[in-house]
N, C-alpha and C positions, 0 to 999 in steps of 0.2 A: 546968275546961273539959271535961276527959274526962267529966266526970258533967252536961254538957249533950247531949253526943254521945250519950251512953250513954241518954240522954230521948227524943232526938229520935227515935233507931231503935227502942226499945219502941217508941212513937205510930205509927210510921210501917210499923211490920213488916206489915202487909195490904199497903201498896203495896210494898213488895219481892218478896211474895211472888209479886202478880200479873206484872209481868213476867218471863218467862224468853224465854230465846234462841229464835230462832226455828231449827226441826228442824234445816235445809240448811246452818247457820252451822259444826257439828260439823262437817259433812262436809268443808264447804269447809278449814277450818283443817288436818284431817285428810291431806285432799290433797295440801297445801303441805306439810306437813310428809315426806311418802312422795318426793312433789317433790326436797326438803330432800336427804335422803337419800340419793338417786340420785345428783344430782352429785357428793361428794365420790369416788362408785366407778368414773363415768366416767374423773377425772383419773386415778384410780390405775388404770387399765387403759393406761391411755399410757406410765405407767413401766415400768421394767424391772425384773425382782428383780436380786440378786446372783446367784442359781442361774441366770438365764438368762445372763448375763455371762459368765460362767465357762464353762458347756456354750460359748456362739458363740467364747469364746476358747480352748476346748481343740481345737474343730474346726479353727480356725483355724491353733493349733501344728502340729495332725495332716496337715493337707494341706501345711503346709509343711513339716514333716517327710518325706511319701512322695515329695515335689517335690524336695527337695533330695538322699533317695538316687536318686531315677532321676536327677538328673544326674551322679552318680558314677558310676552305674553307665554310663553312655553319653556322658556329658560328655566323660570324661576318655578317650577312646577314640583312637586312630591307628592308620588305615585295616581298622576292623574288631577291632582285639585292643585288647583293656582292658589299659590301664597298670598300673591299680590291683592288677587281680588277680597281677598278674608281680610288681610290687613299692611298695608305697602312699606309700613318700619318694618314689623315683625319679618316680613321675608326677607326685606334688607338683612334683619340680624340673622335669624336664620343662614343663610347664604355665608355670611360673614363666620360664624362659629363652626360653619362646616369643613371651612377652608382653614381653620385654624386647628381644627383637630384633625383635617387629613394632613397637614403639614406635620403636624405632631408625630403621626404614627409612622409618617416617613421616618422621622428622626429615631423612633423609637424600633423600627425594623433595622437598620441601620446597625444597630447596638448589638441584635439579634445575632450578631455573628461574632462578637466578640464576648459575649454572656449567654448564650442559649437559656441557661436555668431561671437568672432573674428577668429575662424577657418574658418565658413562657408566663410567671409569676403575672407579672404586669399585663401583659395581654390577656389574662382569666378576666382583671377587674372591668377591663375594656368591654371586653366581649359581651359581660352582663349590663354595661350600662348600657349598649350598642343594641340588645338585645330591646332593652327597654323603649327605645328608639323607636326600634323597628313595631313594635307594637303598638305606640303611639301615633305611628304612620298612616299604619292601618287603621287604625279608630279614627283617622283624621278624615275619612273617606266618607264614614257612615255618622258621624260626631253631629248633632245639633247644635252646640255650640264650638265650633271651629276653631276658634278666635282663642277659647282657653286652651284647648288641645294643642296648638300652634304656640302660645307661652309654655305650654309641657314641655316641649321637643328643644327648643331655646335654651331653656333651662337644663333640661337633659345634657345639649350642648356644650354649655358653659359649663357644668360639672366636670362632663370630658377632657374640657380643654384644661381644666384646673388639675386634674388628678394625672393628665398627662404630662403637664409644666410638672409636678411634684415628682415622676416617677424620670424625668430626664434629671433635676435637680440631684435626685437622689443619687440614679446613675453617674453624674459627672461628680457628687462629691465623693463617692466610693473609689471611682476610679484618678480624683488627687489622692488619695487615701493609699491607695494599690501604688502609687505612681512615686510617692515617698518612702514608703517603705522598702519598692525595690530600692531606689536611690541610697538608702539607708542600707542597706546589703552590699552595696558596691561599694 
């Protein structure tokens, strides 16, 4: 069969030769193929490398990084003097004992509507430790010794926190207390 193949293209080789491609066909093909080409470089214009990844997420460390010392440096501030600088536990605690007795008096204003009398009561004691606070604040501005004034306030703190644990304890034992005897009535 191959050596009939092989007959028929001898015979026929003038008509092979007279057709070829017409000029425009190259071009066209040509085109598509440039065509071709192009898109896979648009897609990859849309990706990211790793080096760029990297650069937005180092900037990204950096700004949070200069963001997180200027809140130390200004964050941790009362009425003007940096805690940090006098002493970097002590303002840790500080900071710490503050957030524990404004949590506190959340809880304790809260109550406020359902006992107005024993709130008022408990918010007297507050008020003068608070008071005490605040005049230690002040002295902290003009105080030579900083450092002990700042274990004042701490401590002042921690008192707060304690006598505010004491006046919620109280609260919630009073009101199992209220909360049985109605039961005991029904």
């Amino acid at each position: 069969m191959s050596k009939r193949l092989e007959d028929f293209i001898r015979d026929n080789q003038d008509g092979f030769d007279e057709l070829e491609p017409r000029a425009a066909l190259w071009d066209n093909i040509e085109s598509r193929l440039t065509f071709a080409e192009e898109l896979p470089k648009k897609r990859e214009a849309k990706t990211f490398s790793l080096g760029f990844v990297l650069r937005v997420a180092a900037m990204i460390i950096m700004v949070m990084g200069i963001g997180f010392v200027f809140y130390l440096k200004t964050g941790k501030t009362t009425g003007g003097v940096n805690l940090v600088a006098i002493n970097p536990e002590y303002a840790k605690q500080q900071v710490h004992y503050a957030s524990l007795v404004k949590a506190r008096r959340t809880e304790l204003h809260l109550i406020a509507k359902s006992d107005p009398q024993l709130y008022k009561e408990f918010s007297g004691e507050i008020a003068k430790m608070d008071s005490t606070y605040k005049k230690l604040n002040t002295e902290l501005k003009t105080s030579p010794n900083q450092e002990r004034v700042l274990r004042a306030m701490i401590r002042n703190l921690q008192v707060q926190s304690e006598v505010l644990n004491q006046q919620l304890q109280v609260i919630e034992q009073y009101n199992q207390v209220k909360n049985q005897d109605e039961n005991k009535n029904i």
